[in-house]
C-alpha positions as CSV (number, residue, x, y, z in Angstrom):
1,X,-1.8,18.4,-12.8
2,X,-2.9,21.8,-10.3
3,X,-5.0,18.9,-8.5
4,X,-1.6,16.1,-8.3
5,X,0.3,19.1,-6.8
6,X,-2.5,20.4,-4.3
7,X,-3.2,16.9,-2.9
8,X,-0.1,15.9,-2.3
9,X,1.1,18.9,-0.6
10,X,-2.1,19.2,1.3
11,X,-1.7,15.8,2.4
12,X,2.2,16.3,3.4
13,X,1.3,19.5,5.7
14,X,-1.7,17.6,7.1
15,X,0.1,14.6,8.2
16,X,3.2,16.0,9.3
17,X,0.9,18.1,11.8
18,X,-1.9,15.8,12.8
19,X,0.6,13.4,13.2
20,X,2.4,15.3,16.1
21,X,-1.6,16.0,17.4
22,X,-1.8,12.1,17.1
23,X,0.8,11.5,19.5
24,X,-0.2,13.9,21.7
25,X,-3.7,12.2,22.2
26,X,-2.8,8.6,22.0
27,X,-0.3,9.1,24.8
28,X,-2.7,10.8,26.3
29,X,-5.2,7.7,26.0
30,X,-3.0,5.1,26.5
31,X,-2.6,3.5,23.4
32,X,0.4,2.6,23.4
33,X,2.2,-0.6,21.3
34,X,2.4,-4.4,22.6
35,X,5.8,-5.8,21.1
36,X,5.6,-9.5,20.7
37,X,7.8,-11.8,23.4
38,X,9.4,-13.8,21.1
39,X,11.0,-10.5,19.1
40,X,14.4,-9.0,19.1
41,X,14.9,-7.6,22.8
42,X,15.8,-4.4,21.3
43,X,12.2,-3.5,20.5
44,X,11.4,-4.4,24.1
45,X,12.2,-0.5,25.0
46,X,9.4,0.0,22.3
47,X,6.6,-0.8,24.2
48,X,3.7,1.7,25.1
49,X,5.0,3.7,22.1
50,X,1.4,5.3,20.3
51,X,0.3,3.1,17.8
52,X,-3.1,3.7,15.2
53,X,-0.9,6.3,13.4
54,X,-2.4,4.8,10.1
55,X,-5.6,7.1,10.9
56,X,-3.6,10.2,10.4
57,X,-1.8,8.7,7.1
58,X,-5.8,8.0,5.9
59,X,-7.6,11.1,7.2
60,X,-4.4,13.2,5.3
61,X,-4.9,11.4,2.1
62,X,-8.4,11.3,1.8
63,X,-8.9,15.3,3.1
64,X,-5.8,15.8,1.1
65,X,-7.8,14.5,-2.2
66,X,-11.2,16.0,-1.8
67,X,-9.6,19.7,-1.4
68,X,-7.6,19.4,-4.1
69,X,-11.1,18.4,-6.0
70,X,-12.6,21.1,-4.3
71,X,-9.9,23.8,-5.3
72,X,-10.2,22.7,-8.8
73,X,-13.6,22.1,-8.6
74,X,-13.8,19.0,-10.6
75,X,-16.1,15.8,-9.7
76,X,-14.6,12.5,-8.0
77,X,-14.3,9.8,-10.8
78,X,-15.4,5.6,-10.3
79,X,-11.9,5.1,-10.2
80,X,-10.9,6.8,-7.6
81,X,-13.7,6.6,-5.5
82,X,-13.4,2.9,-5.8
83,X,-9.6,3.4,-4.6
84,X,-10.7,5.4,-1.5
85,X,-13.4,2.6,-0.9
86,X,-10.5,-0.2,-0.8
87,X,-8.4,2.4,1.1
88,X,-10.3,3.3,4.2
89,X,-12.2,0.1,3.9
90,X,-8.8,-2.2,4.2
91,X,-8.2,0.8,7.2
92,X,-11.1,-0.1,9.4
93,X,-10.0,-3.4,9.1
94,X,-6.9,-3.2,10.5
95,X,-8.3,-0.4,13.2
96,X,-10.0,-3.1,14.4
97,X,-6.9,-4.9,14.6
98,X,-4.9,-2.0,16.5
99,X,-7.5,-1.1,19.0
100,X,-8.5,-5.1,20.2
101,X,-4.3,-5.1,20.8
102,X,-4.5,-2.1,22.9
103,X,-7.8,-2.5,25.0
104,X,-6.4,-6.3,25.4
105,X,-2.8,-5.0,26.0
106,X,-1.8,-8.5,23.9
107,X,0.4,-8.0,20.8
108,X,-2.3,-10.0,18.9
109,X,-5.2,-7.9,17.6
110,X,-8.0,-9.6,15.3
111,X,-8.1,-13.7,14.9
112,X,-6.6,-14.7,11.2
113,X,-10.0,-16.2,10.7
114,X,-12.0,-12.4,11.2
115,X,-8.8,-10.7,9.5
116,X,-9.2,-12.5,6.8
117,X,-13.2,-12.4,6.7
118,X,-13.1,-8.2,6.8
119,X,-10.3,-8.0,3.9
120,X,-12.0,-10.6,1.9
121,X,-15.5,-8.3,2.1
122,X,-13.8,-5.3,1.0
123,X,-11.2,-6.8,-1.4
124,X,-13.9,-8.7,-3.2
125,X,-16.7,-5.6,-2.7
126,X,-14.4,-3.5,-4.7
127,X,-13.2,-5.9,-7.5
128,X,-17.2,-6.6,-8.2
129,X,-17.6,-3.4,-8.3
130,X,-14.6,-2.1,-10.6
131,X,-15.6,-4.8,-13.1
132,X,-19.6,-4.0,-13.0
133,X,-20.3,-2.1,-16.6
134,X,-22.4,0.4,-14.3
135,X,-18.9,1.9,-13.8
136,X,-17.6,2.1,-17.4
137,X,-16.8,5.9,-19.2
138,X,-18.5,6.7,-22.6
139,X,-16.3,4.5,-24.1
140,X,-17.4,1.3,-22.0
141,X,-13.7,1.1,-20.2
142,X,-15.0,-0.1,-16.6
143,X,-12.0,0.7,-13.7
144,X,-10.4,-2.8,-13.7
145,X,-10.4,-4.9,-16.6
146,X,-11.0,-8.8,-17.1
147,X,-7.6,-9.2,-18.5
148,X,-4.8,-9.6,-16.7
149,X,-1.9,-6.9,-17.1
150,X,1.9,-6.8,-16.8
151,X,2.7,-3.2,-18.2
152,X,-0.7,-2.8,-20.0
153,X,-3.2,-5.0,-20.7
154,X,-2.6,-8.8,-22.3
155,X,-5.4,-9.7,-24.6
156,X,-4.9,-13.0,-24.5
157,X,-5.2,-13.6,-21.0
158,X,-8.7,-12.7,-20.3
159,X,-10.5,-14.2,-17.9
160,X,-14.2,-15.3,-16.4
161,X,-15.6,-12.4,-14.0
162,X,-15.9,-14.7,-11.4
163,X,-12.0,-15.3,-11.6
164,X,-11.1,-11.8,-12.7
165,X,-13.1,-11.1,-9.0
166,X,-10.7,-14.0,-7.6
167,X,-7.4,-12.7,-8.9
168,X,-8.5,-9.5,-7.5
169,X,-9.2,-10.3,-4.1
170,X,-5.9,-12.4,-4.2
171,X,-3.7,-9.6,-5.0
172,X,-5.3,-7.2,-2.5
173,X,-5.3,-9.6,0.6
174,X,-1.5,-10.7,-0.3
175,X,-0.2,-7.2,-1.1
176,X,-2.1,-5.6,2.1
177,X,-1.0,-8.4,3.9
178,X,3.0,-7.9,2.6
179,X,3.5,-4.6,3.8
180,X,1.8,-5.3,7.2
181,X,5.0,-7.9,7.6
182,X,7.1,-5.2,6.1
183,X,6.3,-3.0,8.8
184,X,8.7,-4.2,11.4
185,X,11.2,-1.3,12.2
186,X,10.9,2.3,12.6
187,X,9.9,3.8,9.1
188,X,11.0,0.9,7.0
189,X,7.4,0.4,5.6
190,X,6.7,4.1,5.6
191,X,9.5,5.0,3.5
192,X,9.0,1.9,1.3
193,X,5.3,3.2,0.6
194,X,6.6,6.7,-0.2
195,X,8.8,5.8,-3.5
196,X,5.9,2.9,-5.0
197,X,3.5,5.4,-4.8
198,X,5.5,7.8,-5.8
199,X,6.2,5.3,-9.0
200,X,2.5,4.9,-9.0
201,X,1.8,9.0,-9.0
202,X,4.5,9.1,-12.0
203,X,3.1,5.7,-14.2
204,X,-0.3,7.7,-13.8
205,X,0.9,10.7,-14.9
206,X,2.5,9.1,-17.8
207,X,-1.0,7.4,-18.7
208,X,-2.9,10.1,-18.4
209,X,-0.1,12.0,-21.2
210,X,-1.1,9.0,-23.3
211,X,-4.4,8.5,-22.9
212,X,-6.4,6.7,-25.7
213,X,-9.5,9.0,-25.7
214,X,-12.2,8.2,-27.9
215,X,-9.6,6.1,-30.6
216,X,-6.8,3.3,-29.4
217,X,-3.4,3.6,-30.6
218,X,-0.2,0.8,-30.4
219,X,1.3,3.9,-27.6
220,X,-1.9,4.7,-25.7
221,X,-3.2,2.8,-22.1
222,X,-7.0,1.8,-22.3
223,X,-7.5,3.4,-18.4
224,X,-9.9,4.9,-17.2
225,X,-9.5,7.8,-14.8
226,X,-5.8,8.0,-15.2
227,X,-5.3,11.6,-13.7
228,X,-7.6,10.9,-10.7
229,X,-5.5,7.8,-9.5
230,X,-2.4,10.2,-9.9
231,X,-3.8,12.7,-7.5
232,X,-4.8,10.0,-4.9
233,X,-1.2,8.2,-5.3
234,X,0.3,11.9,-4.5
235,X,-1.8,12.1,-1.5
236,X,-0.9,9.0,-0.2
237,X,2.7,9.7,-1.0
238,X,2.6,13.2,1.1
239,X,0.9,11.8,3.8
240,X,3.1,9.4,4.4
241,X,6.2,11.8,3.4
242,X,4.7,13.9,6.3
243,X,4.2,10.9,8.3
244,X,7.7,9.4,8.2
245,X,9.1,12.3,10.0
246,X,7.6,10.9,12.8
247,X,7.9,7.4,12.1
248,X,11.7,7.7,11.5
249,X,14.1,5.9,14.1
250,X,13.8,6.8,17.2
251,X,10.1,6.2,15.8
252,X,7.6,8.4,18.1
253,X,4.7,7.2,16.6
254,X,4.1,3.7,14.3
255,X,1.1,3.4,11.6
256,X,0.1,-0.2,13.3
257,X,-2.4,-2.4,11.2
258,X,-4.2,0.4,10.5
259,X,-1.7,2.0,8.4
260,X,0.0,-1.2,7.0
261,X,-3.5,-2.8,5.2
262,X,-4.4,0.5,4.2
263,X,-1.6,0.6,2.0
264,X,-0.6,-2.8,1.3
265,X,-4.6,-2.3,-0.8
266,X,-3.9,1.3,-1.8
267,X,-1.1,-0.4,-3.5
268,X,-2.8,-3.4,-4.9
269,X,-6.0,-1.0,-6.2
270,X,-3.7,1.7,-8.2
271,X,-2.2,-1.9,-9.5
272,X,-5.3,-2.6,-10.7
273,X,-7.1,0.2,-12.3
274,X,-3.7,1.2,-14.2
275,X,-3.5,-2.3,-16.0
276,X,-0.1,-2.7,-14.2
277,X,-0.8,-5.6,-12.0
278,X,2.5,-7.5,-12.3
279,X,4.5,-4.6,-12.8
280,X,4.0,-4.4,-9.0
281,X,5.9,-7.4,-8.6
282,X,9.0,-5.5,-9.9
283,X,8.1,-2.0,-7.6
284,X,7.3,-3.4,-4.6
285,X,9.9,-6.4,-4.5
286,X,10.6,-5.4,-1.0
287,X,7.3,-6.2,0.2
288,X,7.5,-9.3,-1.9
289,X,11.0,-10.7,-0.5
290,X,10.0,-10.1,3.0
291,X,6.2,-11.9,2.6
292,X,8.9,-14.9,0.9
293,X,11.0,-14.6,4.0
294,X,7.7,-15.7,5.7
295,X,6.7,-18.3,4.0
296,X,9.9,-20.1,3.2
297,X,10.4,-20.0,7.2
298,X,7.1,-22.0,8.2
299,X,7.0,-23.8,5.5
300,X,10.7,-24.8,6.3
301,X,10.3,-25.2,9.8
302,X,7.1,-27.6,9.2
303,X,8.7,-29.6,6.9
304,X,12.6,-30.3,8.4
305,X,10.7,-30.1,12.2
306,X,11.6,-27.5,13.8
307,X,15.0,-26.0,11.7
308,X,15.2,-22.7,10.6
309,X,16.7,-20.9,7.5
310,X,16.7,-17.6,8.7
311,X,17.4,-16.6,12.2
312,X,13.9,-14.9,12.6
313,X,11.3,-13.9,9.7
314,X,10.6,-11.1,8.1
315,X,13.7,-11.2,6.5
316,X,14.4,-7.7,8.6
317,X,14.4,-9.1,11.9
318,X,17.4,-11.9,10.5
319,X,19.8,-8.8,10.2
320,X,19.1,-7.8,13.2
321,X,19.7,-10.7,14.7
322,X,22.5,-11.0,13.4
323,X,24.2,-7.7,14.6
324,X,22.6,-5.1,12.0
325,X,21.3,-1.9,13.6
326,X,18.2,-1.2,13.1
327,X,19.0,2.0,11.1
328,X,21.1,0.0,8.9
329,X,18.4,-2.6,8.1
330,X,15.8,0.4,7.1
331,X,18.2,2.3,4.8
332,X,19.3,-0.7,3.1
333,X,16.4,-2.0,2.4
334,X,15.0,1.3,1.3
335,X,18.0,1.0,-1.4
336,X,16.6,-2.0,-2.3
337,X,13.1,-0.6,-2.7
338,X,14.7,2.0,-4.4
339,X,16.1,0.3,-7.2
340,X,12.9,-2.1,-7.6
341,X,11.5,1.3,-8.4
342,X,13.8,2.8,-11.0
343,X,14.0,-0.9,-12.5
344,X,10.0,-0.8,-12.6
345,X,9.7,2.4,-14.0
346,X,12.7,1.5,-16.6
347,X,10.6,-1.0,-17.8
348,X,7.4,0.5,-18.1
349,X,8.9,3.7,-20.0
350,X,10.9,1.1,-22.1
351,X,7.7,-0.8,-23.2
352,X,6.6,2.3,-24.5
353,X,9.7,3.7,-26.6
354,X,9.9,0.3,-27.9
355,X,6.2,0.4,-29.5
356,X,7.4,3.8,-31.0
């Protein structure tokens, strides 16, 4: 628990100075945002604001995490090694992304096609990997497991490593890929991230209280490494903690692509390796609305030729077009996030009484 404390502080007080170096520099350098044409015209006045913050948000977590190790001088696990992997990995990614934008000055970074290619090497890379029996404790429990989860394992629903891979790699690329839309307005995805990985420091937490050890019980969670993903999902959640007071309208800095597939796979990995992954349906139902926003606009717009059902998608930019302040739009739909939080951890705890 000393090591969940120290990395999340560490990683608040690192990002909520780094970040103010980070503007500093990337002023400084000229990388500054391009805000697409077609847009509200609000966000015009946005334009040349410092982008890449996402670097700060993964340099905080990840320092954040190994001096917390450090302090209590105990040994990375698989798990969350693997986490970190998918983490900065999903990062470079989108720092590709973010820097072809601002050396091209266009608002369109990487092609879909090259996106796609570098999310699919790590997303896949790591769900080989967390499913390889090189991986697994003393009790043969590997990081991610073959069978698919809602609030702990289902043992009915195992499936073929290949597809376990598969599954995997789609909930990584999807997730990642939702809070990249999410993160539209000043802090809206920042804040978002802060309470799911919060819920996700606290689910860990939990598991780790009720561990199954070298025996399984009805109450226990077969996880392995359940303390170590706690301390990473407190990092996270005080780097971007520190972060958001930065990000937060008028926004000085934003977390660009970097930022956004960082933890859209941060999010997808703790999902993973804590047997919860449709419980993160329920948490992050923000990310999910807006990603449905999306795709019931194209597909829409394909099929009726050219209507609309929204004004503009993500479903954030149709409030605003319809008169919402930007302010407005954020704290609402961080109420939102925050009651897709309380209802997922609700669920989880009440899975757990009701085995009792």
């Amino acid at each position: 628990m000393r090591a969940v404390l120290l990395g999340g502080g560490l990683a608040l007080l690192i990002s909520l100075l780094g970040t103010r170096v980070a503007i500093r520099q990337f002023t400084k350098l000229g990388y500054g945002q391009e805000i697409r044409d077609d847009g509200p015209t609000s966000h015009h006045t946005k334009r040349g604001t410092p982008t890449m913050g996402g670097v700060v948000i993964i340099l905080a977590t990840v320092i954040g995490y190994l001096a917390a190790k450090l302090i209590t001088w105990d040994r990375p696990t698989a798990s969350a090694v693997l986490l970190l992997f998918l983490f900065v990995g999903m990062g470079l990614v989108g720092f590709l992304d973010d820097f072809i934008k601002i050396s091209k000055q266009r608002s369109l970074g990487l092609r879909s096609k090259a996106k796609m290619v570098g999310q699919t090497i790590i997303a896949v890379s790591f769900g080989a990997l967390s499913l390889s029996p090189w991986l697994a404790d003393e009790n043969g429990r590997t990081p991610a497991s073959e069978k698919i989860s809602f609030l702990r394992e289902i043992e009915w629903l195992a499936l073929p490593v290949v597809l376990a891979v598969l599954l995997i790699w789609l909930i990584i690329t999807a997730t990642s890929n939702a809070v990249n839309l999410t993160d539209g307005l000043d802090g809206l995805a920042t804040g978002a991230c802060v309470m799911v990985f919060g819920a996700y420091m606290l689910v860990n937490i939990w598991q780790n209280n009720q561990f199954c050890g070298d025996q399984a019980t009805p109450l226990c969670y077969n996880v392995r490494d359940p303390l170590d993903l706690a301390v990473i999902a407190a990092a996270i959640t005080g780097a971007c903690f520190g972060f958001l007071w930065w990000n937060a309208s008028p926004a000085q800095i934003f977390m660009g692509d970097t930022g956004s597939l960082s933890l859209g796979a941060a999010l997808a990995g703790l999902a993973v390796l804590t047997r919860t992954e449709l419980l993160l349906v329920i948490l992050g139902g923000l990310f999910l609305v807006e990603t449905l926003s999306v795709m019931l606009q194209v597909g829409f717009f394909k099929l009726s030729k050219g209507k609309r059902i929204f004004r503009m998608a993500p479903l954030h930019h149709h409030f605003e077009m319809l008169g919402w302040e930007q302010v407005t739009v954020v704290i609402r739909f961080w109420i939102i996030t925050g009651l897709c939080v309380a209802a997922g951890l609700g669920i989880f705890y009440a899975e757990w009484v009701a085995r009792l």
